[in-house]
N, C-alpha and C positions, 0 to 999 in steps of 0.2 A: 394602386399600390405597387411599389416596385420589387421584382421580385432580389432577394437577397442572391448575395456573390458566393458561391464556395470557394475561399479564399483558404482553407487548408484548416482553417482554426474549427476544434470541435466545443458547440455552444451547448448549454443548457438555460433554463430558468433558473434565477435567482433560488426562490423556494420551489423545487422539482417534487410532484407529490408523493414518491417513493421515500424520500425521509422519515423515519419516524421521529415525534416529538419525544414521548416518551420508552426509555428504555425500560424493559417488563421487568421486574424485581426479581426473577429467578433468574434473569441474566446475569444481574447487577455481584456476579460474586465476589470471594478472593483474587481469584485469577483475572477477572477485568480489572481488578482495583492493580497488581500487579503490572497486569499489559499497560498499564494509561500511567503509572510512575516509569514503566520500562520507557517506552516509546513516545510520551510526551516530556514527563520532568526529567527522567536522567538521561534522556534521549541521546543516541551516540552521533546523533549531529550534533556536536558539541555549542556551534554557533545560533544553534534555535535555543536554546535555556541555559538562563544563567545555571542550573543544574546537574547541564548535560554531563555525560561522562564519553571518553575517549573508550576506544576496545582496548587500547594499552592498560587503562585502571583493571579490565577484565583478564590481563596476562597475554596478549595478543603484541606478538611482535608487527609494528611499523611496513615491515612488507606486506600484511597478511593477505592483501585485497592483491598483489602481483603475482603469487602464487599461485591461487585461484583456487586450490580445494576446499576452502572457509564458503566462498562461493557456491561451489559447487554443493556443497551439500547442504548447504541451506534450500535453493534452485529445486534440489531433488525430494525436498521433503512436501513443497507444492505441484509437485511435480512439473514447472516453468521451464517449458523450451522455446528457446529464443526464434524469435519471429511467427511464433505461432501462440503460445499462452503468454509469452513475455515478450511485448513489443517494444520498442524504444524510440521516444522522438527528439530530435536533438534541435530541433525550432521549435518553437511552440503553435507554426502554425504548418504542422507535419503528426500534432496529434488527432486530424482526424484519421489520415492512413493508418496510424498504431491503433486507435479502437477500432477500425474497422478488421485491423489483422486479428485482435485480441478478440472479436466476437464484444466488443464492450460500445456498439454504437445506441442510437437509440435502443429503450426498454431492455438496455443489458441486464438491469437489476432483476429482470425475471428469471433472466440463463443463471443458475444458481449453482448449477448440478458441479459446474470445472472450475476448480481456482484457475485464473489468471489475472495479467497483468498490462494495462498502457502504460508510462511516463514519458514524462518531459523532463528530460535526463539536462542538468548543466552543471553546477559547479562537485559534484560530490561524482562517487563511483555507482552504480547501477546499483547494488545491496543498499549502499547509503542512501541512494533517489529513493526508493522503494521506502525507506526510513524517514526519510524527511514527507514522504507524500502521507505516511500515514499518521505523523506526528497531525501535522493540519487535518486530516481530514478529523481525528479524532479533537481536536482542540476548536474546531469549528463547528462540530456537530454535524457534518456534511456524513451521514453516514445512517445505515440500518441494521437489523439483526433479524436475523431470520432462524429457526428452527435446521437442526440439519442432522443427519443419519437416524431420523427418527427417534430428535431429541437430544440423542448422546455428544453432540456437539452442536457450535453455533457457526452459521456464516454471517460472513460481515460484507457486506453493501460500504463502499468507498469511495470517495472521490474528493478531487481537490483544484483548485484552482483561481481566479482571482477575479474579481465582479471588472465588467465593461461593457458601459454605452448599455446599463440594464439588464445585461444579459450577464452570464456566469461562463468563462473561457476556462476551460477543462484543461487542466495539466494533468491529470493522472483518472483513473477510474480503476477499482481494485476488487475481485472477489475473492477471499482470502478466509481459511476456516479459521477458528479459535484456538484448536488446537494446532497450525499452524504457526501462529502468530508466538505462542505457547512455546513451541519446539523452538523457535530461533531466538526466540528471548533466552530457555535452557545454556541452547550453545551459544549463546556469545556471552552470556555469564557466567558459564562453565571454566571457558576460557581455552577449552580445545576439543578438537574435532570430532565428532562420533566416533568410536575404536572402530569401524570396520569403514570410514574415509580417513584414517590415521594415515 
């Protein structure tokens, strides 16, 4: 058998057995029914749903993402610092270096304890990469739930990517809490920044 090339690209199985099938019914709240119309149907990648909506519908001036404090304080509510919880791959076969920066390589799904982040960042800005990786992951099922702060919150097990040659080529992998996900949903429907990133 020959052995396989590491050629930069990070693989998984098709069905990986950290998925769960079903999601537990104390999960299943208001607030996931909210996250999955935020981040799948009205999704602010406008070009994944016919539903999506722009941050302009949300009151967001056209620069917002050059500015960079929208950013930032989204960034700091996961607490994501770049090149260490929040990696970035701009090939896609440069995401295995980003999971392996991210702690998200094999059995990441168990490191539960730190949100962070890999992508395969191309046509959108890194906030939107991050929006577009979660929209798929959640519309594919590619994803689990886990118990976290001893109940009072949920972490979410992520990943996305596109089947080849059998295998599953990982563009993103994400551990990311619920109330997280919650918080930036807030502020980008809010429409401006936390008073004290004002």
């Amino acid at each position: 058998m020959s052995k396989k090339i590491d050629n930069g690209y990070e693989m998984s199985p098709i069905s990986p057995g950290w998925i769960k099938k079903k999601v537990p019914e104390s999960y299943a709240d208001d607030v996931l029914k909210e996250l999955v119309l935020f981040y799948v149907i009205n999704t602010p990648c406008i070009d994944l749903s016919s539903s999506g909506l722009p941050l302009s519908h949300y009151g967001w001036s056209n620069d917002v993402w050059k500015k960079g404090k929208l950013k930032e304080a989204l960034f700091k509510i996961a607490g994501l610092k770049s090149g260490n919880t929040f990696c970035v791959a701009h090939k896609t076969n440069e995401m295995k270096k980003a999971c392996k920066s991210a702690d998200l390589s094999k059995g990441f799904q168990k490191k539960r304890n730190v949100e962070r982040i890999a992508i395969y960042k191309s046509r959108y800005n890194e906030f939107l990469s991050i929006c577009y990786h979660i929209r798929n992951a959640f519309a594919h099922g590619r994803l689990a739930m886990y118990d976290y702060d001893n109940g009072n919150d949920i972490i979410f097990i992520l990943e996305d990517g596109v089947k080849k040659n059998g295998e599953f080529q990982v563009r993103s992998r994400m551990i990311l809490k619920k109330s997280t996900l919650k918080q930036w949903m807030d502020i980008i429907k809010s429409g401006k920044l936390p008073l004290k990133e004002s």
